[in-house]
ZAMARGU-4260 file (C-alpha; in steps of 0.2 Angstrom, whole numbers, plus 5000, padded with zeros to 4 digits):
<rodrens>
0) 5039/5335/4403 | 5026/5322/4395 | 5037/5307/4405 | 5034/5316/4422 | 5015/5318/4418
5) 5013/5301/4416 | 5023/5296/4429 | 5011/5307/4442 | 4996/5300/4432 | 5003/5282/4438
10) 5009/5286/4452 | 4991/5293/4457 | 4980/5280/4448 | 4991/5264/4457 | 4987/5273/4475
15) 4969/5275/4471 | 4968/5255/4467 | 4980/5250/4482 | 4969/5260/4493 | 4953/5252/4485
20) 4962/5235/4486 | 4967/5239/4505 | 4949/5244/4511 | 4941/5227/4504 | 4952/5215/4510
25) 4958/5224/4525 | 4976/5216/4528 | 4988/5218/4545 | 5000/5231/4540 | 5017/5229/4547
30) 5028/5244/4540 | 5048/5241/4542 | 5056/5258/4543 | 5073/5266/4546 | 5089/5269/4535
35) 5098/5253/4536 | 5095/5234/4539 | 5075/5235/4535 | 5079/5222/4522 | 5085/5211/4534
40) 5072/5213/4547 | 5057/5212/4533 | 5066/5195/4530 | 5066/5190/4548 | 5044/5196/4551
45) 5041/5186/4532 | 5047/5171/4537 | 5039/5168/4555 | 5026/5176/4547 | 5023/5159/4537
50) 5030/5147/4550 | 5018/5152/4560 | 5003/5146/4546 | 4997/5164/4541 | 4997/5170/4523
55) 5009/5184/4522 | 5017/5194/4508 | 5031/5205/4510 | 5041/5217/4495 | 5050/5210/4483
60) 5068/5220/4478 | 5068/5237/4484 | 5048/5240/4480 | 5047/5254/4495 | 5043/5271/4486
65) 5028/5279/4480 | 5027/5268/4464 | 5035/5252/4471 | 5025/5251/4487 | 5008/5251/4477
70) 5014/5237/4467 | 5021/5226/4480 | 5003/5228/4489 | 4996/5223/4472 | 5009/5209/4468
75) 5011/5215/4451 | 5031/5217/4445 | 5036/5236/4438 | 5037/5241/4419 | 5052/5250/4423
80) 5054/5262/4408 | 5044/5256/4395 | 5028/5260/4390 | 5022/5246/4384 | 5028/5235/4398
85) 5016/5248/4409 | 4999/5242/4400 | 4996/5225/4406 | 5003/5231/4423 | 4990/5245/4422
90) 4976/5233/4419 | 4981/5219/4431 | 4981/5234/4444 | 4962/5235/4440 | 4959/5217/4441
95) 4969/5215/4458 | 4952/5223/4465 | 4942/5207/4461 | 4957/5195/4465 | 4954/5181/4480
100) 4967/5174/4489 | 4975/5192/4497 | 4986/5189/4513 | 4982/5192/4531 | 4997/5202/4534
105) 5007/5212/4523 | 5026/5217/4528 | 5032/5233/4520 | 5049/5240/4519 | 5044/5261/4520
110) 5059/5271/4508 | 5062/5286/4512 | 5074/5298/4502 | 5066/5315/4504 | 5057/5323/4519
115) 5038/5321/4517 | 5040/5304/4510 | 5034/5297/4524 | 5020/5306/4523 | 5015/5302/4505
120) 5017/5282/4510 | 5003/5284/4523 | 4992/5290/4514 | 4992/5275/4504 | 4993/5262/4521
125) 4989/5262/4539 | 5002/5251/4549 | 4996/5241/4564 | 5010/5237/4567 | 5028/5249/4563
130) 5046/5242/4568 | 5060/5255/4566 | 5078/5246/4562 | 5089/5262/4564 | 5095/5278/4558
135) 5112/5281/4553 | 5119/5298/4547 | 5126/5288/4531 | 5109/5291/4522 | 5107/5308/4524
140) 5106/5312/4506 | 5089/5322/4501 | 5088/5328/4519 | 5096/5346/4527 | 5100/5338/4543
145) 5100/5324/4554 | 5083/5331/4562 | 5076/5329/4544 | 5080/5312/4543 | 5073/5311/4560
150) 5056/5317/4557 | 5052/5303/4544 | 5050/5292/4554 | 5046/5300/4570 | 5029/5305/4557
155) 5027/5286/4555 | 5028/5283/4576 | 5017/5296/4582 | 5002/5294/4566 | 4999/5275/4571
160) 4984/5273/4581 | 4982/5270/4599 | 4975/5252/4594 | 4994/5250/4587 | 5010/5246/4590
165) 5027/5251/4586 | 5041/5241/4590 | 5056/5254/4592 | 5078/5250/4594 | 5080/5256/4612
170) 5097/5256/4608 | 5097/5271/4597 | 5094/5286/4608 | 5083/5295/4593 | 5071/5281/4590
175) 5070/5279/4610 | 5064/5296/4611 | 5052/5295/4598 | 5041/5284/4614 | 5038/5302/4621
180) 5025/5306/4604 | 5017/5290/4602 | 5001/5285/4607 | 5001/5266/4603 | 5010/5253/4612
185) 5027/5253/4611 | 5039/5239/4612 | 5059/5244/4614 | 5069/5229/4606 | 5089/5229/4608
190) 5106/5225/4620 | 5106/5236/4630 | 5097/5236/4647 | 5081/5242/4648 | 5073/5235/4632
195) 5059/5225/4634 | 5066/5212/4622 | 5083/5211/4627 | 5099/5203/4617 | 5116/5195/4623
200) 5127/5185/4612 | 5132/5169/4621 | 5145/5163/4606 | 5150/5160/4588 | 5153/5149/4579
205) 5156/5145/4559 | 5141/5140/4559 | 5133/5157/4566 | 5130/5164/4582 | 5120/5158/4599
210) 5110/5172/4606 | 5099/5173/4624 | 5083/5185/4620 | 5074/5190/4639 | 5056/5194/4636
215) 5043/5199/4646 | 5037/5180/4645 | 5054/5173/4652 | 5071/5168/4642 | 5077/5158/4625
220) 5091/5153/4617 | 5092/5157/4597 | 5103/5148/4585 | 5105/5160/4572 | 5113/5151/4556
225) 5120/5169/4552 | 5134/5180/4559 | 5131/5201/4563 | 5123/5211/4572 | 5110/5215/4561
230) 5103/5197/4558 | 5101/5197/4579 | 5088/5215/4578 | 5081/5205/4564 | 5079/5188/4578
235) 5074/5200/4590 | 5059/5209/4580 | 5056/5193/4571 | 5053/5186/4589 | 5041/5201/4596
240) 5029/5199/4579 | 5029/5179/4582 | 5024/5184/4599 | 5011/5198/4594 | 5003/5183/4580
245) 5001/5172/4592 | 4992/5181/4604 | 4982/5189/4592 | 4978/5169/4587 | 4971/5167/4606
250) 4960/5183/4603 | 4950/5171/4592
</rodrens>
């Protein structure tokens, strides 16, 4: 009983700080959500992120939930289950507020295991920018249904703002749908036709795979130095975000 009140007390007192932290330096927020391959695609957004000579910082391990997210915002490592190991990460949490040197853009993996999670996550950040990956019924754990699971992130599509952008898998046909209670800008990413960004792998090879991206802007040719599926969405969103930074960079 103690050990969950001091958990919420935590929980509650790292928001606050985050929050605090989040309204003086005022950060891009790009949120990677879904139920499988956000790993993957918060990778992909990171690195042309830096390539492209912004400041970035992204989660490390699988800091996504309600303790973890606040820490990764805060760059400060968990004290897991010991008390001790909580007290200087408490008081760096506090110091974090007169830190220099935040990033531009943060990328954050969203986890969610139980239905309101989402919700709880927002209220600690407010993406510009939300990508969702996919949603498979293998994760279904903590949820009643697949309409659960769902609403998790269709919560995350239709909070953003009108000013924002989410950046959805057209070929899943429930993260299309989720367009229709959106007020932002949407971007579909994917193979099939219709997507704005649109994929089509040329070949393999051991060496990876060659993959033709169409864009609104015309056609490329990727060299991805690793084979599945999943790493060409990650290309694919990786692309869009470079896209989205760079034009952001002209608005200066």
């Amino acid at each position: 009983m103690i050990k969950q009140i001091l958990k919420k007390i935590l929980q509650y007192y790292l928001k606050f700080v985050t929050k605090m932290v989040l309204f003086i330096y005022r950060p891009t927020v790009i949120a990677i959500a879904g139920s499988s391959s956000k790993v993957f695609v918060k990778d992909e957004i990171n690195r042309v992120l830096r390539e492209s000579g912004v400041a970035v910082r992204s989660n490390p391990k699988s800091f996504n939930t309600e303790i973890g997210l606040p820490l990764a915002i805060l760059n400060l490592p968990s004290g897991y289950n010991s008390y001790i190991d909580w007290l200087p990460v408490i008081w760096k949490a506090f110091l974090a507020l007169f830190r220099s040197g935040f990033p531009r853009y943060l990328v954050l993996e969203l986890g969610v295991s139980d239905v309101r999670d989402m919700k709880y996550l927002l209220s600690i950040i407010k993406p510009e920018i939300a990508v969702i990956t996919d949603i498979t019924q293998r994760y279904l754990e903590g949820f009643g249904n697949m309409d659960e699971l769902v609403g998790e992130y269709e919560y995350l599509v239709s909070s953003m703002s009108k000013d924002g952008l989410a950046v959805l898998n057209y070929d899943n046909f429930r993260i299309k749908q989720m367009s229709e209670s959106a007020r932002c800008k949407i971007i579909f990413y994917g193979f099939n036709q219709g997507a704005d960004w649109q994929a089509k792998l040329i070949s393999h090879s051991d060496s990876g795979q060659k993959v033709e991206i169409k864009s609104p802007s015309g056609t490329t040719v990727y060299n991805i130095n690793r084979h599945g599926q999943h790493h060409i969405y990650a290309s694919l969103a990786g692309a869009i975000i470079r896209n989205y930074v760079e034009l952001e960079k002209k608005k200066i």
